[in-house]
C-alpha positions in Angstrom: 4.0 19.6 -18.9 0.4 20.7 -20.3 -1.9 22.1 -17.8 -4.1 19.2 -18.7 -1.5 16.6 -17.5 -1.0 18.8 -14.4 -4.3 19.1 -13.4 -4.2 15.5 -13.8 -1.2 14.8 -11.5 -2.3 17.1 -8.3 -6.1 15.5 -8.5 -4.8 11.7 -8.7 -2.2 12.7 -5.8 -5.0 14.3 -3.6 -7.0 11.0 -4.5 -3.7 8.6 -3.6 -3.2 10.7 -0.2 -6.6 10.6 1.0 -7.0 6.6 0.3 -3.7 6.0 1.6 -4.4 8.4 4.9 -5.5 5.5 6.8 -2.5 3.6 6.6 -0.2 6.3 7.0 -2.0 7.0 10.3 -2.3 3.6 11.8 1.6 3.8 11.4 2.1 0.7 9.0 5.6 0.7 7.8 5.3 -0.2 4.6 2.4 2.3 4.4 4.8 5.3 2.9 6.7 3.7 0.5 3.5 1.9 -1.3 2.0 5.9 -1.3 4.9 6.9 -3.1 5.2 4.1 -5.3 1.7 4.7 -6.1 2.6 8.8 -6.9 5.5 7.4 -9.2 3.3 4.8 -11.2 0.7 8.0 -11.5 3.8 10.5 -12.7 4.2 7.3 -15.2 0.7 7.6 -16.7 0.7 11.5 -16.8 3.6 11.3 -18.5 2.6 8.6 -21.2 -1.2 9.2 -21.3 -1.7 10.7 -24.7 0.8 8.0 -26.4 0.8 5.4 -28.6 -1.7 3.5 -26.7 -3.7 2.0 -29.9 -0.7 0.6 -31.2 -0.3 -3.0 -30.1 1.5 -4.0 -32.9 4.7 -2.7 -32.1 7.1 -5.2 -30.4 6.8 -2.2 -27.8 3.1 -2.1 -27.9 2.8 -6.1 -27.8 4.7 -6.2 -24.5 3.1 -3.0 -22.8 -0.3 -4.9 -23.6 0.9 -8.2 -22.1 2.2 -6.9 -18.7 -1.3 -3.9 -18.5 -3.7 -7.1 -19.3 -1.1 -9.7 -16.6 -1.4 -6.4 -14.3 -5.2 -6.3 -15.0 -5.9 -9.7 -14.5 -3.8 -10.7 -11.7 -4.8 -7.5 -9.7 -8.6 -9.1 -9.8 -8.2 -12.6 -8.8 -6.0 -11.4 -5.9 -8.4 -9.3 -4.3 -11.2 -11.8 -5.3 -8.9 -13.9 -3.4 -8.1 -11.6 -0.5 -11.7 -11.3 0.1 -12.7 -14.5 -0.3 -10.6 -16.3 2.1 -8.5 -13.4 4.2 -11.5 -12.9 6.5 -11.1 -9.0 5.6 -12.3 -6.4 8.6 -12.9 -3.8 6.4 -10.2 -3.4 3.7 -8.4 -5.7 2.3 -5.8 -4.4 4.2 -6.6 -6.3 7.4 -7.2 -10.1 6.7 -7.4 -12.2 9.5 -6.1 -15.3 7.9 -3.2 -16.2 6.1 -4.1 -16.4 2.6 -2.3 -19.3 0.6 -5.4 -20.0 -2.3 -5.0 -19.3 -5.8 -2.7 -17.2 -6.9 -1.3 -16.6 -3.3 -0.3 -20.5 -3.5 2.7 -19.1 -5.8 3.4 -15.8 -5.0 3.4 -13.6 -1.5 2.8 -10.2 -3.3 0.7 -10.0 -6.1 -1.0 -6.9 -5.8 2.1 -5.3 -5.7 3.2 -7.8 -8.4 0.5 -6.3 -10.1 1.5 -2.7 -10.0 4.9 -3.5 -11.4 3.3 -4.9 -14.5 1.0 -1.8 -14.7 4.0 0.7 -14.2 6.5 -0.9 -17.1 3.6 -1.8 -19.5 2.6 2.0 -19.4 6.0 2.6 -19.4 6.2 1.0 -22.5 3.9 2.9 -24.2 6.6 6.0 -24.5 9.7 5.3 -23.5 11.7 8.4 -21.8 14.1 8.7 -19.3 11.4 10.8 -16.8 9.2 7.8 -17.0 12.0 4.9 -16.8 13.0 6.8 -13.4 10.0 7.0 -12.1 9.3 2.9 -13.5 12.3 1.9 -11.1 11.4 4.3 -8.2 7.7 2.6 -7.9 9.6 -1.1 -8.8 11.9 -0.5 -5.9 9.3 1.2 -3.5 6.8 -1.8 -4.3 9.8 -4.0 -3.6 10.6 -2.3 -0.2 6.5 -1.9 0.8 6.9 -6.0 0.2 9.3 -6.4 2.7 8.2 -4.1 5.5 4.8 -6.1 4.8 6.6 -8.8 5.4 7.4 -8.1 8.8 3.8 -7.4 9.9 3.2 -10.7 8.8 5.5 -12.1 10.3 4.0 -10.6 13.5 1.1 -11.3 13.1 0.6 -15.5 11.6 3.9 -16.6 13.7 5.5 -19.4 11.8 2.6 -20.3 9.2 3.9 -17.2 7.8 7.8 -18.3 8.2 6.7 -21.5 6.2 4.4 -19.7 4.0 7.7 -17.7 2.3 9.4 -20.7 2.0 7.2 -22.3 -0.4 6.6 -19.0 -2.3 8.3 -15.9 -4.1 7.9 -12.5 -3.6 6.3 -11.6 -7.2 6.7 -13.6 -10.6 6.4 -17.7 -9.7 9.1 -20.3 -9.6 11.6 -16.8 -10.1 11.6 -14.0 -7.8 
């Protein structure tokens, strides 16, 4: 790894652990596993950050754009959303109501559902067998910070929550 890349890997890990400290303190369970998932999706970028980017017109390239612009664009109208209607104490973090608008109507997750698409579009970019590893570590961390987040919920909006994930999937609409 260049010095440049490494450089770049400690500063975004001291920048993931000191906006994820909060979390970790309060004790949240699903607070470690997104931390890590977010160090994996960074090792992704490090690792792909000089490649092939301008090259969309690759089947490759065509799909890492589609699931970096779906990550992009769903990652906004979700915390648009969040804010908007989760009566947020702070951070996002700490709605006080149940969000079911927009995108939330369809899926439980999808800021997480966003960082999946972010992780295998840059993925995509360079395919090797350091960044598919760390693709499916974040997928699977994301996955588990889901269902420990879950739980919370559960706690915390009783069985508007319990009827809430019956109408709606975890990540991608209609599938999963």
């Amino acid at each position: 790894m260049s010095p440049s890349k490494l450089v770049a890997l400690v500063l975004g890990a001291l920048c993931i652990a000191v906006l994820t400290l909060p979390s970790l303190r309060a004790g949240w369970k699903h607070a470690l596993p997104r931390s890590l998932a977010f160090l994996s999706i960074l090792g992704v970028f490090v690792l792909n950050i000089d490649t092939r980017a301008l090259q969309p017109l690759t089947t490759p390239g065509l799909l890492s754009w589609i699931l970096l612009l779906t990550s992009v664009a769903l990652a906004l109208h979700a915390y648009y959303v969040l804010r908007r209607y989760g009566g947020p104490q702070g951070s996002i973090d700490f709605t006080t109501t149940l969000v079911t608008a927009g995108v939330y109507r369809f899926i439980r997750h999808p800021l997480y559902a966003s960082l999946v698409c972010l992780s295998w579009g840059v993925l995509l970019k360079q395919v090797s067998a350091a960044a598919i590893a760390l693709t499916i570590t974040a997928t699977l961390l994301l996955y588990l910070t889901a269902k420990r987040e879950e739980v919370f919920s559960a706690s915390k909006f009783g069985p508007a929550y319990a009827d809430y994930v019956a109408r709606t999937k975890m990540f991608v609409p209609f599938l999963i």
